[in-house]
PDB file of N, CA, C and O in Angstrom:
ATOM      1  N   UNK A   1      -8.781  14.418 -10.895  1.00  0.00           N
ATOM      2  CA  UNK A   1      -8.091  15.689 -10.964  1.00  0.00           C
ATOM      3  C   UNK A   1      -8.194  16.356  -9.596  1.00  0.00           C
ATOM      4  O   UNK A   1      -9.308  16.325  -9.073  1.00  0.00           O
ATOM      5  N   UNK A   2      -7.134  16.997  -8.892  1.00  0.00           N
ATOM      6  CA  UNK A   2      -7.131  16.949  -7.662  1.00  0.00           C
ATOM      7  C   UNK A   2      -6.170  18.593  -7.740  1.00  0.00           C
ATOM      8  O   UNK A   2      -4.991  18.596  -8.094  1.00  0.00           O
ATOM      9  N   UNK A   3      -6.759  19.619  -7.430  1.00  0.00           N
ATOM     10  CA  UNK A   3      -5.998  21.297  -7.347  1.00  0.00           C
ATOM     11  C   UNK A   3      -6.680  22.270  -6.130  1.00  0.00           C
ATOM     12  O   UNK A   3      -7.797  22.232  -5.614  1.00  0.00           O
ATOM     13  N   UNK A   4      -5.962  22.816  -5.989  1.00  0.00           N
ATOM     14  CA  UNK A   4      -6.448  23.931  -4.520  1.00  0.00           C
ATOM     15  C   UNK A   4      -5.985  25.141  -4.653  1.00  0.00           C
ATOM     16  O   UNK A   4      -4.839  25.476  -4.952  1.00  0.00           O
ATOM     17  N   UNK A   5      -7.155  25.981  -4.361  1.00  0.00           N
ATOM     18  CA  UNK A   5      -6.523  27.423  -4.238  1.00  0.00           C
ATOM     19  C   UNK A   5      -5.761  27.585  -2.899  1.00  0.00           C
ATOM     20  O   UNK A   5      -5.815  26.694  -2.051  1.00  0.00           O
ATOM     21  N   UNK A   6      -4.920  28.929  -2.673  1.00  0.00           N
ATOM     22  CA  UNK A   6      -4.362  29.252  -1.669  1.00  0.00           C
ATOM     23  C   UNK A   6      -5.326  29.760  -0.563  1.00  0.00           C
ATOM     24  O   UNK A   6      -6.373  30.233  -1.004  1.00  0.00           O
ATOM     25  N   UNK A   7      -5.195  29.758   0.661  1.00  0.00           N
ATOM     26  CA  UNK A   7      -6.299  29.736   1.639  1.00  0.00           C
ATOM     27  C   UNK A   7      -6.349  31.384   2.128  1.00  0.00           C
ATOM     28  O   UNK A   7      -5.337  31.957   2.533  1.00  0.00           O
ATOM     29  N   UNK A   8      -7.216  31.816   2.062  1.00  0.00           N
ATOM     30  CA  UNK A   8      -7.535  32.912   1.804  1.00  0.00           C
ATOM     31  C   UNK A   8      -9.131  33.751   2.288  1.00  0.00           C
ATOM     32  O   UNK A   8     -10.128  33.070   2.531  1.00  0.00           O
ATOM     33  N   UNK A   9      -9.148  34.975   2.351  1.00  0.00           N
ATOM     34  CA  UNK A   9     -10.271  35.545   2.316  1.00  0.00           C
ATOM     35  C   UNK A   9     -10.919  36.256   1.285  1.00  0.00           C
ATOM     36  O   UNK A   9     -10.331  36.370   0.210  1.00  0.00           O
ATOM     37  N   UNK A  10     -12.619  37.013   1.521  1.00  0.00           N
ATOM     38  CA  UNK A  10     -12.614  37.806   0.914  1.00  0.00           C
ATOM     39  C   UNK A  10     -13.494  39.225   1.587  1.00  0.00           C
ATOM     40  O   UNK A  10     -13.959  38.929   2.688  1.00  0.00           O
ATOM     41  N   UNK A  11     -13.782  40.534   1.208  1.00  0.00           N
ATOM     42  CA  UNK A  11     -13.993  41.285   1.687  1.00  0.00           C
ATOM     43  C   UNK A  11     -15.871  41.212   1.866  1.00  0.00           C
ATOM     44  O   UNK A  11     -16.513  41.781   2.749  1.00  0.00           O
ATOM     45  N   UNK A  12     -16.474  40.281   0.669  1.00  0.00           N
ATOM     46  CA  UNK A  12     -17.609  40.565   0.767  1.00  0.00           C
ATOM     47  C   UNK A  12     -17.641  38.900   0.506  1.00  0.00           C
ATOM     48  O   UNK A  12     -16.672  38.141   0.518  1.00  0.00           O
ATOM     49  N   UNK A  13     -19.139  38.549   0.252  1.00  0.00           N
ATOM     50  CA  UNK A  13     -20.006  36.814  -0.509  1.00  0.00           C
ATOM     51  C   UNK A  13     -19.287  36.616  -1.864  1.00  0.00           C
ATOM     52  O   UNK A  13     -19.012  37.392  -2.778  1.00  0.00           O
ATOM     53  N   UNK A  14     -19.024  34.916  -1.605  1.00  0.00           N
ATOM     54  CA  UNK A  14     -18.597  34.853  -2.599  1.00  0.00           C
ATOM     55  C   UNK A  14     -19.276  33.686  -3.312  1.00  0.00           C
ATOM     56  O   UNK A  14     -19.347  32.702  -2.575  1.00  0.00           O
ATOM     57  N   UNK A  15     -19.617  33.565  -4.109  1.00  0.00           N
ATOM     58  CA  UNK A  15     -20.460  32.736  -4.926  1.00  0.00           C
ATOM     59  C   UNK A  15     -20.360  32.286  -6.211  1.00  0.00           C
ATOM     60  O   UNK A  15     -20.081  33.020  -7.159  1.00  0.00           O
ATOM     61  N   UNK A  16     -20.666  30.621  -6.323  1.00  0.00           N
ATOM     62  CA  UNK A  16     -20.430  29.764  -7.557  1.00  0.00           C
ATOM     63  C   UNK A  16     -21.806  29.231  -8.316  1.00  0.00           C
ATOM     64  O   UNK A  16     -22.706  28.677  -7.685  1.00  0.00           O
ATOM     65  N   UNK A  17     -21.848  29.409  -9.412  1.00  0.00           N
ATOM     66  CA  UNK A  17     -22.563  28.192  -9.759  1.00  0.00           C
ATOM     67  C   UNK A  17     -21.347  27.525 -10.521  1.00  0.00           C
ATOM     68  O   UNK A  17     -20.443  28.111 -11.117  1.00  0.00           O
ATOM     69  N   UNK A  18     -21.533  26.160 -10.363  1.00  0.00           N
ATOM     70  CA  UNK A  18     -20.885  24.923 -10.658  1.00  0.00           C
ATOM     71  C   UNK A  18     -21.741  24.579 -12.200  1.00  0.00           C
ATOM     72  O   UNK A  18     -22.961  24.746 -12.197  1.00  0.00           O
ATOM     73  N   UNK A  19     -21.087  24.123 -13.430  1.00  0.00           N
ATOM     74  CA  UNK A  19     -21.237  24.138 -14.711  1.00  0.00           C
ATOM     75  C   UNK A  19     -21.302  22.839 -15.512  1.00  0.00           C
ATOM     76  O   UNK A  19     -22.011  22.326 -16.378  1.00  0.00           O
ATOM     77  N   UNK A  20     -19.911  22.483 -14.596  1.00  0.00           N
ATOM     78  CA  UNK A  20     -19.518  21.128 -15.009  1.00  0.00           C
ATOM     79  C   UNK A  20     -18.042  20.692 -13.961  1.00  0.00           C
ATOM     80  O   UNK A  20     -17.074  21.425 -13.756  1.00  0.00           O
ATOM     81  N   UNK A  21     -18.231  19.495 -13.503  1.00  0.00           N
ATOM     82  CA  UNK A  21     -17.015  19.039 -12.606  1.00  0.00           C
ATOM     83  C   UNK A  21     -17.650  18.982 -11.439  1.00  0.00           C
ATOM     84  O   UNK A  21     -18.878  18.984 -11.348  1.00  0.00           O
ATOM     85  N   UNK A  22     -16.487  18.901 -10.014  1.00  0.00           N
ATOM     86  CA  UNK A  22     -17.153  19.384  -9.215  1.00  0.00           C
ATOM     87  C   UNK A  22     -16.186  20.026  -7.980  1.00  0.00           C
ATOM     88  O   UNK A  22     -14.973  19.814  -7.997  1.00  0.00           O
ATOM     89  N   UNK A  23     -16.755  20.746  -7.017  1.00  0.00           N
ATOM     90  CA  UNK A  23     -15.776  21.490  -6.058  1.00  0.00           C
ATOM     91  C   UNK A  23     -15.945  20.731  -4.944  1.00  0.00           C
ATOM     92  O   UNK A  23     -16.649  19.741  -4.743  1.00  0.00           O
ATOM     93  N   UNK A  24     -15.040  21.467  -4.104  1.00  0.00           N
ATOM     94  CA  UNK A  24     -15.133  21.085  -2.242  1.00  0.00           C
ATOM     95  C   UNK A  24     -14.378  22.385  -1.715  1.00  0.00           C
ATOM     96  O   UNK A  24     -13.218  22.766  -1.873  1.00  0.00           O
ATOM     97  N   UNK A  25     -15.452  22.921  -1.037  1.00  0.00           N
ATOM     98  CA  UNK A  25     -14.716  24.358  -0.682  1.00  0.00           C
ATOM     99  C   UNK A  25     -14.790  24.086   1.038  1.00  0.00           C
ATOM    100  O   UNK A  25     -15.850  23.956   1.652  1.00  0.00           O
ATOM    101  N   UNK A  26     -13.545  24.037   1.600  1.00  0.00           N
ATOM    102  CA  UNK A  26     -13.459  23.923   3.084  1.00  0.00           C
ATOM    103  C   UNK A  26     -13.068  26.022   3.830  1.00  0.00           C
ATOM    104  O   UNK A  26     -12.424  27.020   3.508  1.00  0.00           O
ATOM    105  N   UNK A  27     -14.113  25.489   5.035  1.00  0.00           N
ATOM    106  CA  UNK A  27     -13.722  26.933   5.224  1.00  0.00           C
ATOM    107  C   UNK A  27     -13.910  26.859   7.100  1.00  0.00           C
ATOM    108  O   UNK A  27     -14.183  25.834   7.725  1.00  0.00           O
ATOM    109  N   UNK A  28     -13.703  28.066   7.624  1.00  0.00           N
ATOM    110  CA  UNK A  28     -13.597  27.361   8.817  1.00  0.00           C
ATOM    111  C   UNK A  28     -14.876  27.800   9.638  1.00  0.00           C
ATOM    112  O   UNK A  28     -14.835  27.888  10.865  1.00  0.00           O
ATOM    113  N   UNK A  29     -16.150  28.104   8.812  1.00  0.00           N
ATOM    114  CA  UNK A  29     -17.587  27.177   9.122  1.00  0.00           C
ATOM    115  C   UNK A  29     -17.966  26.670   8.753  1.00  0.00           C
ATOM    116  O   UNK A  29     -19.176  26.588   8.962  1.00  0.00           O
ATOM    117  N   UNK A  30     -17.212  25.638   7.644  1.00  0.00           N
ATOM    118  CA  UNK A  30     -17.610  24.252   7.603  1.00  0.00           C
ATOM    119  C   UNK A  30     -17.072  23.917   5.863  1.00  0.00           C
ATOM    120  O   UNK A  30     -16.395  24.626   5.119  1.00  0.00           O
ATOM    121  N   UNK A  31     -17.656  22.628   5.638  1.00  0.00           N
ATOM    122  CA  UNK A  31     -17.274  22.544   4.365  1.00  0.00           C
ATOM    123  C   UNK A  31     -18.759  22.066   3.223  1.00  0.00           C
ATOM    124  O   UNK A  31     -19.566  21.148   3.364  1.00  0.00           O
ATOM    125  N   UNK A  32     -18.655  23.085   2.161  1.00  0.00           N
ATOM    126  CA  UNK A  32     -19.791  22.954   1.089  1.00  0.00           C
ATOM    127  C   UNK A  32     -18.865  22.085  -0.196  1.00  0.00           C
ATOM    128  O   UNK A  32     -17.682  22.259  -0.490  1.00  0.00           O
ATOM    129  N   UNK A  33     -19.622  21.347  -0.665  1.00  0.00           N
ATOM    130  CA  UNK A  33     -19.357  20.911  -2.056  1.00  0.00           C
ATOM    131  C   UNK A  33     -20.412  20.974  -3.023  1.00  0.00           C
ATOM    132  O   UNK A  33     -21.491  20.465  -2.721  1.00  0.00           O
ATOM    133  N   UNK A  34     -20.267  21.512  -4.122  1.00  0.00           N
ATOM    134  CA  UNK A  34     -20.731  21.506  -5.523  1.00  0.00           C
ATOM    135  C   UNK A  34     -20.713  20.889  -6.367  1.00  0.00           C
ATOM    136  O   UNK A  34     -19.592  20.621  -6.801  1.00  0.00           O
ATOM    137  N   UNK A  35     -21.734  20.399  -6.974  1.00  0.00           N
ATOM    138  CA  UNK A  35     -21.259  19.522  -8.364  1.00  0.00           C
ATOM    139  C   UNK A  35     -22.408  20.571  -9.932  1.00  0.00           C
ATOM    140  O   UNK A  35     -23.120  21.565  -9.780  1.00  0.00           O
ATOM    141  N   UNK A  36     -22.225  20.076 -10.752  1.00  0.00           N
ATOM    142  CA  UNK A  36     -22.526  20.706 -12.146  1.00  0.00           C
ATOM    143  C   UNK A  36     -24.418  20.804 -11.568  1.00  0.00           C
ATOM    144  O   UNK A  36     -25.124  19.909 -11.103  1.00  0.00           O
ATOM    145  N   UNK A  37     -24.673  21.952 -11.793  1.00  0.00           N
ATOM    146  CA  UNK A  37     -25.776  22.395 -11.309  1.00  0.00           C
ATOM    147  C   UNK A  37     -25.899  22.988 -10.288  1.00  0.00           C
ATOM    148  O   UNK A  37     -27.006  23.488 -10.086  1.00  0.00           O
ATOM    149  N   UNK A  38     -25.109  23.120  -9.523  1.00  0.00           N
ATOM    150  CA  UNK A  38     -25.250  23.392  -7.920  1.00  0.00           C
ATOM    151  C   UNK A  38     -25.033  24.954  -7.553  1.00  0.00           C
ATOM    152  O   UNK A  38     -24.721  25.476  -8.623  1.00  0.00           O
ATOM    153  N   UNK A  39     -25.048  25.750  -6.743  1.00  0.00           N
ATOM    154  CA  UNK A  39     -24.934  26.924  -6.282  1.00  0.00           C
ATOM    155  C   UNK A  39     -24.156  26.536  -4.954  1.00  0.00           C
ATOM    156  O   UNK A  39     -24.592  25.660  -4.207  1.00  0.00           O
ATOM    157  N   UNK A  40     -22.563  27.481  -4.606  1.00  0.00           N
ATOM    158  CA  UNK A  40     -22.558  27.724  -3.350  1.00  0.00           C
ATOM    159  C   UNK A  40     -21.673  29.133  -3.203  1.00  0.00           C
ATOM    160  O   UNK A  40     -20.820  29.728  -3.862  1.00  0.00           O
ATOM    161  N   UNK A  41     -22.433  29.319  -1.868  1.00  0.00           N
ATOM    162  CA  UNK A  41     -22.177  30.872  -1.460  1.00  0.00           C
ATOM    163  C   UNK A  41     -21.766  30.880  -0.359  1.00  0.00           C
ATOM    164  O   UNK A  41     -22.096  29.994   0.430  1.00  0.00           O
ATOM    165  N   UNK A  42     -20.886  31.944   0.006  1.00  0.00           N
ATOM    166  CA  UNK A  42     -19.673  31.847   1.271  1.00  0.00           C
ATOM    167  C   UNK A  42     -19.988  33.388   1.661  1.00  0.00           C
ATOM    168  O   UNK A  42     -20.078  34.302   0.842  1.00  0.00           O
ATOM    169  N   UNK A  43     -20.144  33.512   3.115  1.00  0.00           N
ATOM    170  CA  UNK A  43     -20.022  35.358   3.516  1.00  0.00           C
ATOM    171  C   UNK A  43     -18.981  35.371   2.998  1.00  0.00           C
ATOM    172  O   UNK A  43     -18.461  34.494   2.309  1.00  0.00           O
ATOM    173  N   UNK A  44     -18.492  36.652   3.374  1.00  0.00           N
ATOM    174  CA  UNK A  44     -17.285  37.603   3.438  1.00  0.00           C
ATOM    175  C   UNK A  44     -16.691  37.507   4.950  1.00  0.00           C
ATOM    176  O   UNK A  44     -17.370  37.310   5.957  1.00  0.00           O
ATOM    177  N   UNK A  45     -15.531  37.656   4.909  1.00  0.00           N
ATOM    178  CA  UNK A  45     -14.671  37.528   5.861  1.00  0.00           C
ATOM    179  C   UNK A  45     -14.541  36.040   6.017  1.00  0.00           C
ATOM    180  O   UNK A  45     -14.173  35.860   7.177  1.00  0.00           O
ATOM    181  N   UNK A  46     -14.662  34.937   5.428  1.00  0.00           N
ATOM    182  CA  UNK A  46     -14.507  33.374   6.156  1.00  0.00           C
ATOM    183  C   UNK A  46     -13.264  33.052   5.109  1.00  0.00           C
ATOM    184  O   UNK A  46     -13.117  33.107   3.888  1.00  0.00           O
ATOM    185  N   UNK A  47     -12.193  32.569   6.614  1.00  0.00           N
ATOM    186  CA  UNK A  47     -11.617  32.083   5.614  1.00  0.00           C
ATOM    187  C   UNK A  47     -11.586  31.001   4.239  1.00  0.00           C
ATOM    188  O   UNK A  47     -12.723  30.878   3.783  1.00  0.00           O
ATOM    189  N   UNK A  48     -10.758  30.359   3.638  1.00  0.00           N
ATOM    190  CA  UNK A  48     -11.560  29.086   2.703  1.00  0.00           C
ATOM    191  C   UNK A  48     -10.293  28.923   2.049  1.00  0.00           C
ATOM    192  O   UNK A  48      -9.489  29.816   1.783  1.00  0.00           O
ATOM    193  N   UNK A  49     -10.184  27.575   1.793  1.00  0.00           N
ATOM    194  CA  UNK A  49      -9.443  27.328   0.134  1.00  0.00           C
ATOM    195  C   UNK A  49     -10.386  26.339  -0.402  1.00  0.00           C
ATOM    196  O   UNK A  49     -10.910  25.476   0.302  1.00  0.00           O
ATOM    197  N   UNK A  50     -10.642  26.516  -1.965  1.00  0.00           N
ATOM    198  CA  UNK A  50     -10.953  25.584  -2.639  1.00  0.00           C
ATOM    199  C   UNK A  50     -10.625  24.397  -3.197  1.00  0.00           C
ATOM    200  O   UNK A  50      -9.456  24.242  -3.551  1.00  0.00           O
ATOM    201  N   UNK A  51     -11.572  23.346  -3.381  1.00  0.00           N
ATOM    202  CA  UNK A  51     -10.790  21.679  -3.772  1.00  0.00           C
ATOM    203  C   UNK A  51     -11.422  21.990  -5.252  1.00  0.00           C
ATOM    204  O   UNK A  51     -12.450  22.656  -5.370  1.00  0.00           O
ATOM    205  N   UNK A  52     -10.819  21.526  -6.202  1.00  0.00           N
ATOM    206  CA  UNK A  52     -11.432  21.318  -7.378  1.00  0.00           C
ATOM    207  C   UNK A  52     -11.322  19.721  -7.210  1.00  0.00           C
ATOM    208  O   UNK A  52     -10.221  19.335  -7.603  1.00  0.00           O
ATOM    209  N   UNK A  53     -11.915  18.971  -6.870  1.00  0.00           N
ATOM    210  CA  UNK A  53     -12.385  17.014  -7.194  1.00  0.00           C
ATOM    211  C   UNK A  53     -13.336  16.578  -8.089  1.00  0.00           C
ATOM    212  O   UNK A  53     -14.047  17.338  -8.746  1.00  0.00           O
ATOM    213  N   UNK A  54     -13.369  15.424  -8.132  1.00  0.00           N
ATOM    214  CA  UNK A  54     -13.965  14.784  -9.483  1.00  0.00           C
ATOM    215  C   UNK A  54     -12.903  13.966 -10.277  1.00  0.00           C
ATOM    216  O   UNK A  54     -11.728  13.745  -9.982  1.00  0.00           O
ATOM    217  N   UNK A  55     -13.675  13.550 -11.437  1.00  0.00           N
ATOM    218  CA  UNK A  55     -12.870  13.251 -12.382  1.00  0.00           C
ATOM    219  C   UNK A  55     -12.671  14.227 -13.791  1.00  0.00           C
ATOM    220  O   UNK A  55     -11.774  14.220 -14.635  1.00  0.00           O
ATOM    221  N   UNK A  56     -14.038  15.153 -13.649  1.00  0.00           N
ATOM    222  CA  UNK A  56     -14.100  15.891 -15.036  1.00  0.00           C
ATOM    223  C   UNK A  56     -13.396  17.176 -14.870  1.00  0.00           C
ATOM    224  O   UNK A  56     -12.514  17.478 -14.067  1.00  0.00           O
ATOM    225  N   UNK A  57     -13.961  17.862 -15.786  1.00  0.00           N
ATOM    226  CA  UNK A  57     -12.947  19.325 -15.734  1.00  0.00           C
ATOM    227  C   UNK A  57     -14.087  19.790 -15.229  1.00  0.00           C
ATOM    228  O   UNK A  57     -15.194  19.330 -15.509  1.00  0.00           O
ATOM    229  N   UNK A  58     -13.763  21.217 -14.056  1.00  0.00           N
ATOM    230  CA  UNK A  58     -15.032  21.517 -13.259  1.00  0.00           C
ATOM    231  C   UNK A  58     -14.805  22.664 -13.844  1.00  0.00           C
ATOM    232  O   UNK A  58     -13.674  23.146 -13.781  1.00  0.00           O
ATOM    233  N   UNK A  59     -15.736  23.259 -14.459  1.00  0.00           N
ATOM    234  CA  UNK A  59     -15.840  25.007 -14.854  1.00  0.00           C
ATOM    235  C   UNK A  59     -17.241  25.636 -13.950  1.00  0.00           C
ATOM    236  O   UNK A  59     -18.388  25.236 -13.751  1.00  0.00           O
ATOM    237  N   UNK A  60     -16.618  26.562 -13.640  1.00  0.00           N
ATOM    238  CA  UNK A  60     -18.049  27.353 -12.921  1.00  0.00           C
ATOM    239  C   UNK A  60     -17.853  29.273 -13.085  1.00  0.00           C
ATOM    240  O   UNK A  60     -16.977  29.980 -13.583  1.00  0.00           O
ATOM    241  N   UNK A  61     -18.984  29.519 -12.474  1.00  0.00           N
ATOM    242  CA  UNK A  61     -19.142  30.604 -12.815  1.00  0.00           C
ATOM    243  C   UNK A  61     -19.146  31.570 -11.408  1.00  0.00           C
ATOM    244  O   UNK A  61     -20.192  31.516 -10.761  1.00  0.00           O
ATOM    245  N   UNK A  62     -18.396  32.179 -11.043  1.00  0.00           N
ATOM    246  CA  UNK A  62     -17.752  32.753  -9.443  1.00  0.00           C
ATOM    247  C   UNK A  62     -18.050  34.619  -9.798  1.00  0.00           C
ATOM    248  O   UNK A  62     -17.693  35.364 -10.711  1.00  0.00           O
ATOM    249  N   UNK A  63     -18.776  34.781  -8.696  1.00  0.00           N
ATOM    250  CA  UNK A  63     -18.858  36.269  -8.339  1.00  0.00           C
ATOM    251  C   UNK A  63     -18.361  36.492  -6.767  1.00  0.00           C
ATOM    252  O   UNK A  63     -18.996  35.870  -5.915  1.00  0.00           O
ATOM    253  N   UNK A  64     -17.236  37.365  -6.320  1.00  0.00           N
ATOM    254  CA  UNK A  64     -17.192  38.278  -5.385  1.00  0.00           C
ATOM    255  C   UNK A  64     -17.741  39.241  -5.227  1.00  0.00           C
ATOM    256  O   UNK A  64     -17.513  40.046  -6.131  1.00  0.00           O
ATOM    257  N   UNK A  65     -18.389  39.585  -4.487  1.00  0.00           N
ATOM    258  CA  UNK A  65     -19.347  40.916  -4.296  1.00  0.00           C
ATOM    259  C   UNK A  65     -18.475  41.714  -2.892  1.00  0.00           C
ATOM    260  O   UNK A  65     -18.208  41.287  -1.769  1.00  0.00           O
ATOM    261  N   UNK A  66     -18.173  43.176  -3.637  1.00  0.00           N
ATOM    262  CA  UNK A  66     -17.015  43.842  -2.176  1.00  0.00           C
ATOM    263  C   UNK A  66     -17.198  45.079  -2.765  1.00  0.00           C
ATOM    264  O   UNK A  66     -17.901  45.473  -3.695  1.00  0.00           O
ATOM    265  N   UNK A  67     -16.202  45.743  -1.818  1.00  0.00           N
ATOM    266  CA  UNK A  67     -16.530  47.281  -2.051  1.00  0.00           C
ATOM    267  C   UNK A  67     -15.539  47.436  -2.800  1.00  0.00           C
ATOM    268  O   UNK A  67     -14.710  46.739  -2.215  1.00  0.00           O
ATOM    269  N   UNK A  68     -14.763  48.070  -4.140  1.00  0.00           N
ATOM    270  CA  UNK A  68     -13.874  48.312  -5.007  1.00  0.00           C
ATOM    271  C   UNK A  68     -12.656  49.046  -4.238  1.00  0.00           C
ATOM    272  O   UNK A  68     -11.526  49.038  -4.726  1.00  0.00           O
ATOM    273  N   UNK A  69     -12.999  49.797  -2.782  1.00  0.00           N
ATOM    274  CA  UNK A  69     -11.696  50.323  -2.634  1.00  0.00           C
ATOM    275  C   UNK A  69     -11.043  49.436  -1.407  1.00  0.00           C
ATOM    276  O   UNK A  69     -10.396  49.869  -0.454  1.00  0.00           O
ATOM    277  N   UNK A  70     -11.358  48.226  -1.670  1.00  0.00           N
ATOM    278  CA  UNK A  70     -11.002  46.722  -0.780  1.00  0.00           C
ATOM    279  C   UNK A  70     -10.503  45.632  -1.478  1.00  0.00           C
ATOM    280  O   UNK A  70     -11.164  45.122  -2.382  1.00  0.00           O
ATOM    281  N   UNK A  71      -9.060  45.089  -1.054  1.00  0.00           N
ATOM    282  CA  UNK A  71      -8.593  44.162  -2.058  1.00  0.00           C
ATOM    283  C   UNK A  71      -9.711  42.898  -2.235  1.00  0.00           C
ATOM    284  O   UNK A  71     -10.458  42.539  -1.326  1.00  0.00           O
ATOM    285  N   UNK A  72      -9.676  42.324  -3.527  1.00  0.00           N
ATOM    286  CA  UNK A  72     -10.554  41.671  -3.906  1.00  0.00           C
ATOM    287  C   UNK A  72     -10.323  39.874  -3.024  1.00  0.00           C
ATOM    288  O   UNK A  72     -11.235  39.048  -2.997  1.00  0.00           O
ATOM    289  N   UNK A  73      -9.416  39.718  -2.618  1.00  0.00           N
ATOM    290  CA  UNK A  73      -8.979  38.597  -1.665  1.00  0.00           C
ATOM    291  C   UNK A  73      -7.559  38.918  -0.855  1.00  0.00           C
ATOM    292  O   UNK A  73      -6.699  39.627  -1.376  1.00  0.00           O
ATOM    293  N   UNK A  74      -7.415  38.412   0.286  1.00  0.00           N
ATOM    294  CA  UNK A  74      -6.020  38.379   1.414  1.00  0.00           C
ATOM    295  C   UNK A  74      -5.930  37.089   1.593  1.00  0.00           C
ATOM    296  O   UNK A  74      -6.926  36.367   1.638  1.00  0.00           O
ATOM    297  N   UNK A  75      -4.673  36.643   1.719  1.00  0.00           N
ATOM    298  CA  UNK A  75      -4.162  35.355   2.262  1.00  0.00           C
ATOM    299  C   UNK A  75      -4.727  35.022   3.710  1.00  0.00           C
ATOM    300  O   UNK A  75      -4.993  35.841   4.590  1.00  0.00           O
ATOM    301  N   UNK A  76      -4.844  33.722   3.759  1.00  0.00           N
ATOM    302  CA  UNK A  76      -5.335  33.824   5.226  1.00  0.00           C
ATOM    303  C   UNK A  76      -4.512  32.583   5.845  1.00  0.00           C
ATOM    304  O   UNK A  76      -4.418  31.468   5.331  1.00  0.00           O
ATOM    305  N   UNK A  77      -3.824  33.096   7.290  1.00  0.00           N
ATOM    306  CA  UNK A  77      -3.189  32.091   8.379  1.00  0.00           C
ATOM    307  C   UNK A  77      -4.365  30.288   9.021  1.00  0.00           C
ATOM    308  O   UNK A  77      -4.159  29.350   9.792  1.00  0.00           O
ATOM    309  N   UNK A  78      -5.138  30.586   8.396  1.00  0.00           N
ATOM    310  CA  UNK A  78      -6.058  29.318   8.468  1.00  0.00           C
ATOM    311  C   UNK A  78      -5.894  28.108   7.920  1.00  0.00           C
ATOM    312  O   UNK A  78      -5.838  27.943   6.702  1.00  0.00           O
ATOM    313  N   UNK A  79      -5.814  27.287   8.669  1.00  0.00           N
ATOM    314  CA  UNK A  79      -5.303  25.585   8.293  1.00  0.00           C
ATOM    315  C   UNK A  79      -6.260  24.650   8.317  1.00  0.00           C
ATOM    316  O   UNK A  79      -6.405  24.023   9.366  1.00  0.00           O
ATOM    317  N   UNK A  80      -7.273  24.302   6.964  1.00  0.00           N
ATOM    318  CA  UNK A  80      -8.122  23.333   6.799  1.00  0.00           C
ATOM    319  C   UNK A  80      -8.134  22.169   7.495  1.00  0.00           C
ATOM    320  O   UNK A  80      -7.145  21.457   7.324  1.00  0.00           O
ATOM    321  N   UNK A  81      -9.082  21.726   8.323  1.00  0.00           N
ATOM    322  CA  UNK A  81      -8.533  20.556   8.939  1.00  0.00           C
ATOM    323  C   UNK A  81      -8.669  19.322   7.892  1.00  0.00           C
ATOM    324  O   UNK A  81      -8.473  18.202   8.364  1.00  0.00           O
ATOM    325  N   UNK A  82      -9.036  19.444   6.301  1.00  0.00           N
ATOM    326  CA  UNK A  82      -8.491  18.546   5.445  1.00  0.00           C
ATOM    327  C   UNK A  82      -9.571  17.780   5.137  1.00  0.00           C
ATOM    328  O   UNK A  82      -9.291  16.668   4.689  1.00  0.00           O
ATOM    329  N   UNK A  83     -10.903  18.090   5.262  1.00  0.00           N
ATOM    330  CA  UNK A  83     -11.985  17.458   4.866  1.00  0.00           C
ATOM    331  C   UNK A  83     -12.157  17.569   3.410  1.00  0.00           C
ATOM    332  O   UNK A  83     -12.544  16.445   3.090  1.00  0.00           O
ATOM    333  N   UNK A  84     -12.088  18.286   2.352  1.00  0.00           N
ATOM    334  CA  UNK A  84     -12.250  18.270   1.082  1.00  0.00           C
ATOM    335  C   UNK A  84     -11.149  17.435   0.445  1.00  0.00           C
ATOM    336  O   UNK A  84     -11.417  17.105  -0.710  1.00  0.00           O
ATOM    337  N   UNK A  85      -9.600  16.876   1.060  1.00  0.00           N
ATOM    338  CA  UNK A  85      -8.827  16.005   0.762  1.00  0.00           C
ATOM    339  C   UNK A  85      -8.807  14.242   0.816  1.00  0.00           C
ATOM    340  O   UNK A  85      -8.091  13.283   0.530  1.00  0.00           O
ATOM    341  N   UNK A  86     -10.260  14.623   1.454  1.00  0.00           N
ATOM    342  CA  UNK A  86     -10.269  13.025   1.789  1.00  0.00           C
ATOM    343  C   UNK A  86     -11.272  12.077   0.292  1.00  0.00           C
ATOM    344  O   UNK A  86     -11.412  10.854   0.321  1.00  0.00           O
TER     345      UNK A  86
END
């Protein structure tokens, strides 16, 4: 199973625990992957899109932490150089 979010920011940390499945989050300081058990956490301001990979269904559990009078994500002009696709 192979899906991606749109590449993007956020205003504050953003953070997973991984449940079941697994991720590949590329960002442009670097790239973290998760699998069922795992924790990963991203500052604020980096850009990123997410890989959902594996074979299973990946469910996890995601907090943004930001200030409420700040959109909760912006699109971002950043072009993965494609490491979570491989």
């Amino acid at each position: 199973m192979r899906s991606s979010s749109r590449v993007h920011t956020h205003p504050g940390p953003e953070g997973w625990y991984v449940l079941a499945g697994e991720q590949c989050l590329e960002t442009s300081v670097g790239v973290f992957r998760g699998r069922a058990g795992e924790t990963v956490v991203v500052p604020g301001n980096v850009p990123m899109e997410l890989y959902i990979t594996g074979s299973a269904l990946r469910r996890a559990l995601v907090v943004v932490v930001h200030d409420s009078r700040q959109p909760r994500g912006t699109p971002s002009a950043w072009i993965p150089p494609g490491a979570c696709r491989q």
